[in-house]
C-alpha positions in Angstrom: 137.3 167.1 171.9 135.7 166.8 175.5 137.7 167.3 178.7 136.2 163.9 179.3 138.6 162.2 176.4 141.5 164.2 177.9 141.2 162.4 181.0 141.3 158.8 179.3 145.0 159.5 178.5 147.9 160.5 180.6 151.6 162.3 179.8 154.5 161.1 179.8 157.5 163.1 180.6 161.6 162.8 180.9 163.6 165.6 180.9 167.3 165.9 179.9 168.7 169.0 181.5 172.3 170.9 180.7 173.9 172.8 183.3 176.7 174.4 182.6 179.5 174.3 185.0 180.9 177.0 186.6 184.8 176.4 186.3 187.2 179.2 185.6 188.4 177.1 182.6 186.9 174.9 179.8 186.3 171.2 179.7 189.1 170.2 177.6 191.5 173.2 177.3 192.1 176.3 179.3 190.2 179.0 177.7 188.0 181.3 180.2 184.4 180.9 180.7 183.8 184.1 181.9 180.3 185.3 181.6 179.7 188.8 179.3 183.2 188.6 177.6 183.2 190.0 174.3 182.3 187.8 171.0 185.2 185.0 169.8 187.5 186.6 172.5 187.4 183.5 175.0 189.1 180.7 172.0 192.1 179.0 171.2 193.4 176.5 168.8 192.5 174.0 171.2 189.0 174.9 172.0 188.0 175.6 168.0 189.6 171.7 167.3 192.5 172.6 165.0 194.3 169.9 163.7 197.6 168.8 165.9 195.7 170.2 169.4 195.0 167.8 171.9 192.3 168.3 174.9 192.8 167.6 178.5 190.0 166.5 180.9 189.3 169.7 183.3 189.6 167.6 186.7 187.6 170.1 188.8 184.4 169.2 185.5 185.0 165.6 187.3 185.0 166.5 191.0 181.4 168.7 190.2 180.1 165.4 188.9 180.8 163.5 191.5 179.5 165.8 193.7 175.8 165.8 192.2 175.8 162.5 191.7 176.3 161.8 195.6 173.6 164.2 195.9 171.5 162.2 194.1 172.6 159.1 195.4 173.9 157.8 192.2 176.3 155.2 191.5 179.6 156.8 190.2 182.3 155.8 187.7 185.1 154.4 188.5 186.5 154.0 185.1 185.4 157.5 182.5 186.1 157.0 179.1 184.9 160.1 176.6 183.6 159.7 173.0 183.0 162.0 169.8 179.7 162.8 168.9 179.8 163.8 165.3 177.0 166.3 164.2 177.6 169.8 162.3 176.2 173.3 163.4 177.9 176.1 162.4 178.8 176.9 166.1 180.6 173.2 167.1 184.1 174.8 165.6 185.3 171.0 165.5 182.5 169.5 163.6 182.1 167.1 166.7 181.5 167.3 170.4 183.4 165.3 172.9 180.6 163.9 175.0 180.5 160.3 177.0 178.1 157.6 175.6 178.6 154.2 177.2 180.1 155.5 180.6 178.3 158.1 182.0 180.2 158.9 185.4 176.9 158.6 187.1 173.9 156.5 187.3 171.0 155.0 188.7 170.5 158.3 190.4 166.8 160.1 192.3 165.7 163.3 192.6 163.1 163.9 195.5 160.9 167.2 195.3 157.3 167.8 196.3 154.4 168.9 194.2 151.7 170.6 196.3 152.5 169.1 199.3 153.2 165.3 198.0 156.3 163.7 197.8 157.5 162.6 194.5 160.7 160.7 193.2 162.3 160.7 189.8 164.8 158.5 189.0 167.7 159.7 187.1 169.1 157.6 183.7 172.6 159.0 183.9 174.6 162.1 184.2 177.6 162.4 182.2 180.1 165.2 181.7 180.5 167.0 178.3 181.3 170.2 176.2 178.8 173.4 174.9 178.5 174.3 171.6 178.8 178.0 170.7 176.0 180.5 170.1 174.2 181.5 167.0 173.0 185.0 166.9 170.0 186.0 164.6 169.0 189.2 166.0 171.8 191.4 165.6 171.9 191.3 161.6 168.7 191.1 159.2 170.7 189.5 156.6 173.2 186.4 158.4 173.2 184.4 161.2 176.1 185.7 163.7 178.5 183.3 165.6 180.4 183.5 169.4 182.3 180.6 169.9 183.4 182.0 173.8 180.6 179.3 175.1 182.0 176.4 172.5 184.0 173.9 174.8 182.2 175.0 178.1 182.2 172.2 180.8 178.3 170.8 180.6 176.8 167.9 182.6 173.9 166.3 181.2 171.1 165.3 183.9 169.1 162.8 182.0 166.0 161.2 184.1 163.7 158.0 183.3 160.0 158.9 181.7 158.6 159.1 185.5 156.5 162.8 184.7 153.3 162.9 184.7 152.4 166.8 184.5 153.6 170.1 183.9 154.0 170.7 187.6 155.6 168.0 187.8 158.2 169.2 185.4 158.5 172.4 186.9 158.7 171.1 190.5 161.7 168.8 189.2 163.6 171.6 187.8 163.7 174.1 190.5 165.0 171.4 192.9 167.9 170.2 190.1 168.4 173.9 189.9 168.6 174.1 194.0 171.2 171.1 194.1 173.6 172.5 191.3 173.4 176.0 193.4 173.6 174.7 196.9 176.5 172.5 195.8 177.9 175.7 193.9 178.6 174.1 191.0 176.4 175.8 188.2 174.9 179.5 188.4 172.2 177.4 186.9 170.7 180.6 185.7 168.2 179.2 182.5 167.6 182.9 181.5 171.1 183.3 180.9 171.3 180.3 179.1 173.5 177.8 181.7 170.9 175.9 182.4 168.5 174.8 179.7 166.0 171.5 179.4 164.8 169.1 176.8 161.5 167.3 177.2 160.9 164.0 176.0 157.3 164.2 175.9 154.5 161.1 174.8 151.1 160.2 175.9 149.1 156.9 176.4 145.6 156.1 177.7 145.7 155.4 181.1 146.6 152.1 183.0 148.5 150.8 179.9 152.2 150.4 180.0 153.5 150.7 176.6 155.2 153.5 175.4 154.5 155.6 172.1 156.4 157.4 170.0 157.4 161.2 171.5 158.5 164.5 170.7 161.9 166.1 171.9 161.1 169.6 172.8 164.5 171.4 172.5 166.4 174.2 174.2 163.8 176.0 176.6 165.0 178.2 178.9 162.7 178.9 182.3 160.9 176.0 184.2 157.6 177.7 183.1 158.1 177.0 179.3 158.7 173.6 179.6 155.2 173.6 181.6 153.6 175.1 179.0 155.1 173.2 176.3 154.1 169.8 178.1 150.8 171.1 178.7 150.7 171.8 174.7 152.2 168.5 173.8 150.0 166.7 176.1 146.5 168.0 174.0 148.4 168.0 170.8 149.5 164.4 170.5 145.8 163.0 171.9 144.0 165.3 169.4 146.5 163.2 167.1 145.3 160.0 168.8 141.6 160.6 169.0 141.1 161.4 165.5 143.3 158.2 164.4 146.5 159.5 163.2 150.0 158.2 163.5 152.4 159.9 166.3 155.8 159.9 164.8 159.1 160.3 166.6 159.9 164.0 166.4 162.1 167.0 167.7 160.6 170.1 168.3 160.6 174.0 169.2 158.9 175.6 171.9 156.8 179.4 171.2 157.2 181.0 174.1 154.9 184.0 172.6 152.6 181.2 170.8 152.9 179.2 173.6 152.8 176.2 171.3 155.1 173.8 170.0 156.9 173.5 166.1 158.3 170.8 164.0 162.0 171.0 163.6 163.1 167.6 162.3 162.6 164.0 162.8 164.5 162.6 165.4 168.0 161.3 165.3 169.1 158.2 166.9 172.1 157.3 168.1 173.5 155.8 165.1 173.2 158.9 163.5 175.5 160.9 165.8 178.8 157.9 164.7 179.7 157.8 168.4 182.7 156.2 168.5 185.8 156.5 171.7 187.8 159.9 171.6 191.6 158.7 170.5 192.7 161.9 172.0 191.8 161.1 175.8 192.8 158.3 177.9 190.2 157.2 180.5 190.0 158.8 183.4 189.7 156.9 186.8 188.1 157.6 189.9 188.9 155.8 193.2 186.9 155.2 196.1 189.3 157.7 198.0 188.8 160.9 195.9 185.3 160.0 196.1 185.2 159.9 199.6 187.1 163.3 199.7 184.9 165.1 197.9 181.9 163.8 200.2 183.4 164.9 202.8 183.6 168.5 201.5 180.1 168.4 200.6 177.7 171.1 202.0 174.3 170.3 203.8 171.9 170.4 201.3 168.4 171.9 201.1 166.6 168.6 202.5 169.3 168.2 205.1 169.0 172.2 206.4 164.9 171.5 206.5 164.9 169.2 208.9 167.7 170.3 210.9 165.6 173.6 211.2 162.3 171.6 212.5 163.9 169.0 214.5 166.9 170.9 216.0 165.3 174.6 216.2 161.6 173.4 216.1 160.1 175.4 213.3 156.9 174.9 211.6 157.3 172.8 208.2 156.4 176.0 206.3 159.0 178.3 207.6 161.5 174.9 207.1 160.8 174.7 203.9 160.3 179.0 202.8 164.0 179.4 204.8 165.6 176.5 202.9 164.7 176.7 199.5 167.6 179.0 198.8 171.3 178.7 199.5 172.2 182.1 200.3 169.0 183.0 202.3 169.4 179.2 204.6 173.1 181.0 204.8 172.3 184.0 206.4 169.3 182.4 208.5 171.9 179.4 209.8 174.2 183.1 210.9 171.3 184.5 212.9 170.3 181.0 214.5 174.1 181.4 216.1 173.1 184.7 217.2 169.5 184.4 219.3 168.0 181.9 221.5 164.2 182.8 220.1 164.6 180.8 216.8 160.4 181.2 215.6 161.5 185.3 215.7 164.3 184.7 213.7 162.2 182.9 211.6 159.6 185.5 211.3 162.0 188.6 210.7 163.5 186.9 207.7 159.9 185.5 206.5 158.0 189.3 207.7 160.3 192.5 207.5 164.1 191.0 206.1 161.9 189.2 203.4 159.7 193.0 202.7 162.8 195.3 202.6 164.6 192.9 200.2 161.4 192.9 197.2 161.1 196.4 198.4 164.1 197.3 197.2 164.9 195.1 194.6 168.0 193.2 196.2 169.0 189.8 196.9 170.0 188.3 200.3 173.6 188.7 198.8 173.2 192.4 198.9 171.6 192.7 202.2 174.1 195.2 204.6 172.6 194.2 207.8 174.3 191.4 209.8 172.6 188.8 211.2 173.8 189.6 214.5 172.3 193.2 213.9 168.9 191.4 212.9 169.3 189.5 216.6 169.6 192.3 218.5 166.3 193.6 217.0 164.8 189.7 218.3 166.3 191.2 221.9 165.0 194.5 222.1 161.8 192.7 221.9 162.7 190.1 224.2 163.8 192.7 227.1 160.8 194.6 226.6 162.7 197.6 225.4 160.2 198.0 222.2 157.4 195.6 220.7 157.6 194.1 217.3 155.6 196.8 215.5 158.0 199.7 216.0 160.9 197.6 215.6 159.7 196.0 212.2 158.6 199.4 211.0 160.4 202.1 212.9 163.6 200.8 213.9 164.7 198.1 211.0 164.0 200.7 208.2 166.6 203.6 210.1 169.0 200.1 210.8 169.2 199.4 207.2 169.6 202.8 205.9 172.2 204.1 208.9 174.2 200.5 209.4 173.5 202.3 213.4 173.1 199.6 216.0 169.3 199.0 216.8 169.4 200.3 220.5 171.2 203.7 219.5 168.7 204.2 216.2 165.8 203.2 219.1 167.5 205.7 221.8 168.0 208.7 218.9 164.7 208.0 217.7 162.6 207.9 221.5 160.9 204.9 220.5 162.3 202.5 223.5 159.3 201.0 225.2 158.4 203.0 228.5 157.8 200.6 231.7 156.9 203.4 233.9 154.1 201.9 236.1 152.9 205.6 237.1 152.5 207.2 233.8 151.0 204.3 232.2 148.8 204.1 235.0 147.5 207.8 234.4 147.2 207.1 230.6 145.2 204.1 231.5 143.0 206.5 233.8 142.6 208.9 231.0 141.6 206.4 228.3 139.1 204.9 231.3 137.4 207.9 231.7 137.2 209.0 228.0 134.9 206.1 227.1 132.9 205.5 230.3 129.9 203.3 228.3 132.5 201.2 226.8 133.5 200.6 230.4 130.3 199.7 231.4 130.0 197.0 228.2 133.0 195.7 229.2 132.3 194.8 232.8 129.2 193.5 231.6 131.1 190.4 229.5 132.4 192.3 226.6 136.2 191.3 227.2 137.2 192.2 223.5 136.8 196.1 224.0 140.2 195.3 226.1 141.8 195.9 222.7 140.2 198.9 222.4 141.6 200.3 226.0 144.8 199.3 225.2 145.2 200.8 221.8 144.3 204.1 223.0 147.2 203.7 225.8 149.5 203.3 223.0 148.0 206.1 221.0 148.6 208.6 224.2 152.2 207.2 224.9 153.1 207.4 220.9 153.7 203.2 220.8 156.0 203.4 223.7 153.9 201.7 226.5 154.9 198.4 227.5 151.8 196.6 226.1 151.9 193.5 228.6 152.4 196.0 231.5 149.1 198.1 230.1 147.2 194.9 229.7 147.8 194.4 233.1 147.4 198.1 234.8 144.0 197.8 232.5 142.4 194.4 233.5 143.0 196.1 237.6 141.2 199.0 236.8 138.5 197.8 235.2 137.6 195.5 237.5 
């Protein structure tokens, strides 16, 4: 097929995304969730569904709904009422999973993200609240599929959103910015390599400018924002190949190949009738009033949008570094500590952006584990500011022997002699020396070749080892070559 028939058709894409929340206790009993435990060592009778048991809604599982639903603007439940969801895998220990079907606690929801610098809104179906399954283990033995039922009853919210997705980036755009609510709002680790966070995409296509939808296929379980990229961008050529040579889509769920990088039948797709939904006779509804939901607003953090423009409006930064130094919570954290610690907010900016940002991938750490201080970052920004040293030796002489001693930068600059010299006299006779050392390039330059002022002015610096005060030689320079 030509990339010309390609273009007739266009994708269509909603994504259902699980997030696992990250409670100390289950949804319905109070077994740990504690990450790395050992196999089957995280149950109870309640958690595997044995007969007499009787589960009890984890309230903090309600107040991290609400709170991404006023995120996302949604309307929120006042009235919760839970179903059973009846399917079999051999890790749902009850045979069923307690879920909600006709009242989600939130809907009629957005999320806003940009793709390459345009705005773009999804609008969200529902989120409700539910329960993991367990996880099946195929690696470990040759012969038998392995079980650990720690993650079976884990608190889940389901982030369903309309078919409003018209590309891979797209996709992938969406899901780093669900991934930076649930983080921000410290709700979900919302890690998808470790498996708390993981997508389904409803994918179909249709030609262009039509309205009607056709059938799609469920893509289940993939784990990294890229993957559900690729398996769009797979789906997409797949189903028009389908189309173009005259064959029948059919309603379908399927697996991603991550090493293939293509997509694989798994079984037609069940509707809801299938699953026997029907109201959980264990659980009473649960009700949430217009005070607790005003409560838990106002506990809410600023967000990433929020922090964006506070940085551009109220510190007047750039869009770029707005956007760069709010994309993640704990790096807007320790950016929003060093903004209380300078006045010179654009070199605040630029350490975390230039050096803070350099020493971190050069050392393989997160923000979390930086050991410098933001106010230890601000008195660098001052040393500058004073004149004491310029932003060359204090990016790459000063910040290195900071972050290895935890010293103060002015004793690490005083130990090391690189403080910034502003003695008129000997700058003067280094300026002299340099002037007489190159006596054509003199001659160029008071002929209209202003740029070899560069030249003079590194060489100053070369003589006084970096610690001339460079505005102070521009200025001895530009009154001797006059």
């Amino acid at each position: 097929m030509t990339e010309d028939k390609y273009s007739k058709y266009e994708v269509v894409v909603g994504l259902e995304v699980h997030a696992q929340l990250s409670t100390h206790s289950k949804m319905y009993c109070a077994d740990s969730t504690e990450f790395g435990a050992s196999p089957n060592t995280q149950v109870s009778p309640l958690s595997l569904g044995l007969p007499g048991t009787l589960p009890v809604v984890n309230e903090m599982a309600i107040e991290y709904a609400v709170k991404i639903g006023l995120a996302t603007r949604s309307d929120i439940r006042y009235e919760n009422q839970f179903a059973r969801k009846n399917y079999f895998y051999a890790d749902l220990p009850k045979g069923y999973q307690i879920t909600q079907d006709k009242t989600p606690i939130c809907t009629n929801g957005t999320i806003e993200f940009e793709v390459n610098g345009e705005k773009k809104s999804v609008r969200l179906t529902r989120i409700h609240l539910e329960e993991d399954a367990g996880k099946s283990i195929h690696d470990i033995d040759p012969y038998f599929t392995l079980v650990d039922l720690n993650r079976a009853g884990t608190p889940l919210i389901e982030i369903v959103s309309e078919p409003d997705i018209r590309s891979g980036e797209e996709a992938m755009e969406y899901l780093y910015e669900v991934q930076k609510l649930l983080r921000y709002l410290d709700i979900s680790d919302a890690n998808m390599e470790e498996g708390n966070m993981r997508c389904d995409a409803n994918i179909s296509v249709r030609l262009k400018g039509t309205s009607a939808y056709n059938p799609r296929s469920e893509v289940k379980n993939m784990n990294s924002a890229r993957n559900v990229k690729r398996a769009i961008e797979f789906e997409f050529k797949r189903q028009v190949d389908l189309m173009d040579a005259g064959e029948k889509l059919t309603q379908e769920t399927r697996g991603f190949d991550a090493v293939k990088g293509n997509t694989l039948t798994q079984r037609s797709k069940e509707h809801a009738h299938d699953y026997r939904y029907f109201p959980e006779p264990d659980l009473p509804p649960v009700f949430v009033t217009e005070e607790y939901i005003a409560k838990v607003q106002k506990d809410m953090p600023k967000l990433a949008a929020e922090l964006k423009q506070e940085y551009m409006q109220q510190y007047g930064l750039p869009e770029y570094d707005a956007r760069l130094l709010s994309e993640d919570k704990f790096t807007s954290a320790y950016f929003t500590g060093l903004l209380s610690c300078t006045k010179n907010f654009k070199a605040a900016s630029n350490w975390m952006l230039g050096p803070v940002k350099n020493y971190l991938n050069e050392n393989g750490l997160a923000i979390q584990q930086f050991e410098v201080l933001p106010s230890t970052i601000a008195s660098l920004i001052a040393l500058i500011d004073e004149g004491k040293t310029n932003f060359s030796v204090a990016s790459t002489k000063i910040f290195p022997a900071v972050a290895q001693s935890g010293k103060e930068p002015l004793a690490v600059a005083q130990e090391l002699n690189l403080l910034q010299s502003s003695d008129e006299g000997l700058i003067k006779e280094l300026a002299e020396a340099v002037i007489a050392k190159y006596p054509e390039k003199v001659v160029e330059y008071r002929s209209g070749k202003k740029g070899l002022l560069g030249l003079f002015v590194g060489e100053v610096m070369k003589l006084s080892k970096g610690k001339a005060d460079p505005k102070l030689t521009n200025q001895i320079l530009n009154d001797l070559l006059q």
